[in-house]
C-alpha positions as CSV (number, residue, x, y, z in Angstrom):
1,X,-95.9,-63.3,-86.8
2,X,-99.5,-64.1,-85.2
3,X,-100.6,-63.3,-82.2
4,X,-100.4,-66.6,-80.7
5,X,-97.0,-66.8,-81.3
6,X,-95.9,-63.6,-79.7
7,X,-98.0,-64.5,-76.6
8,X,-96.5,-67.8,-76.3
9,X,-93.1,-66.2,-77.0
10,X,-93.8,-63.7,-74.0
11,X,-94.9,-66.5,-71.5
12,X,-91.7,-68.6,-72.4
13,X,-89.8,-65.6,-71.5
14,X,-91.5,-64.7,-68.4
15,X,-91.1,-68.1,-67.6
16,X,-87.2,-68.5,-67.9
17,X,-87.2,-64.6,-66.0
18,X,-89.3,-65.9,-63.0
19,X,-87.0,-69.4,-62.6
20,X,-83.6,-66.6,-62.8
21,X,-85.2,-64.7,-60.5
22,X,-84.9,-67.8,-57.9
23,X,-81.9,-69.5,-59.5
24,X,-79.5,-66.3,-59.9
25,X,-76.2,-68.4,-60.7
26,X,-76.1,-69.7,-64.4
27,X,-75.1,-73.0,-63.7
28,X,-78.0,-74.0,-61.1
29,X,-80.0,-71.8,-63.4
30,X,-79.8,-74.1,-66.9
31,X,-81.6,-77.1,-66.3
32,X,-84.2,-75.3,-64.7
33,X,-84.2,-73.6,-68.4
34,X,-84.0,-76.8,-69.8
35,X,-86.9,-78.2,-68.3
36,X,-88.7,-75.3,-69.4
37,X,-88.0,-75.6,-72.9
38,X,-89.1,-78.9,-72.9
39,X,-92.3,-78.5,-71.4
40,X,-92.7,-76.1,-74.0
41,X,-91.7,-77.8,-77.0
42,X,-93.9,-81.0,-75.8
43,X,-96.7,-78.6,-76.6
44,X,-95.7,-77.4,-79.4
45,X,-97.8,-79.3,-82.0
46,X,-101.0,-79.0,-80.3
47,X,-103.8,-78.3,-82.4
48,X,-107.2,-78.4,-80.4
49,X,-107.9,-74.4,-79.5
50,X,-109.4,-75.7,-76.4
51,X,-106.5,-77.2,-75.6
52,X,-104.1,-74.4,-75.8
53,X,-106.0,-72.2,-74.2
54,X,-106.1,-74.7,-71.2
55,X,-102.5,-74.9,-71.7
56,X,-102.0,-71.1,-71.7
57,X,-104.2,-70.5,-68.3
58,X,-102.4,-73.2,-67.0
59,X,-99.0,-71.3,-67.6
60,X,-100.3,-68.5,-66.5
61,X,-101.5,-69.7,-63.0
62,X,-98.0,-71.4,-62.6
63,X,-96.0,-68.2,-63.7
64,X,-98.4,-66.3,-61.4
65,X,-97.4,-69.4,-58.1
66,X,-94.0,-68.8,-59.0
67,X,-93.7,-65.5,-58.8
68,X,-90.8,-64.3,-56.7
69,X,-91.1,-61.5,-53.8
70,X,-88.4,-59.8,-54.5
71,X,-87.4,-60.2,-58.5
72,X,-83.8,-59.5,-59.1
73,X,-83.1,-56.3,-61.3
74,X,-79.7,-55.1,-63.0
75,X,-78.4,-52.4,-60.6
76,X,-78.4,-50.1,-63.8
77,X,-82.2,-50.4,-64.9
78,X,-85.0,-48.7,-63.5
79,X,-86.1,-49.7,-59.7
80,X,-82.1,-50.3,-59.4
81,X,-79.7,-49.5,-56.6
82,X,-77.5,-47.5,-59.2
83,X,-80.2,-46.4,-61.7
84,X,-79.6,-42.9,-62.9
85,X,-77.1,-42.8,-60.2
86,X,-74.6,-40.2,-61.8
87,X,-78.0,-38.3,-63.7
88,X,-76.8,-34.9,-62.4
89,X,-72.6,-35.2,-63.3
90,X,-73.6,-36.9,-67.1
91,X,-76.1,-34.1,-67.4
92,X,-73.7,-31.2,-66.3
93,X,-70.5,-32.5,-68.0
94,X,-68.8,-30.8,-70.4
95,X,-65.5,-30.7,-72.5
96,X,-64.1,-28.3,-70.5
97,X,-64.1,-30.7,-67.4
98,X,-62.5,-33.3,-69.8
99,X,-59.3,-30.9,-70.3
């Protein structure tokens, strides 16, 4: 896979990441992902270099407008409320505590 498409690949994530991180429920969130992917895929068969590298900044100053001030995070992952919450009991556990 090129470059290209692994950077385009990473902004359409980012992208549908930023709109969940306004849109938390699923259902509000979908057409919002929608929309997305079809801005997206109306894009898709450019050819001009010039162009898609307008297209790309473009994206990128959007992603960066969008950005939201407090970006939701699983409670589990790092920067969560319950990240590595229980470190010291999984560490320390044994089988003779299981008995």
């Amino acid at each position: 896979m090129s470059a290209h498409r692994c950077y385009v690949r990473s902004l359409y994530k980012k992208a549908l990441y930023t709109s969940l991180d306004w849109y938390p429920n699923r259902a509000s969130w979908r057409p919002i992902a929608l929309q997305i992917r079809a801005e997206f895929e109306a894009n898709r068969g450019e050819s001009s270099p010039v162009r898609i590298q307008q297209l790309l900044r473009e994206t990128e100053d959007v992603l960066e407008e969008y950005q939201h001030p407090l970006p939701y995070k699983y409670p589990t992952a790092p920067g969560g409320t319950k990240y590595e919450r229980n470190r010291w009991f999984e560490d320390n556990m044994t089988i003779e505590y299981l008995l």
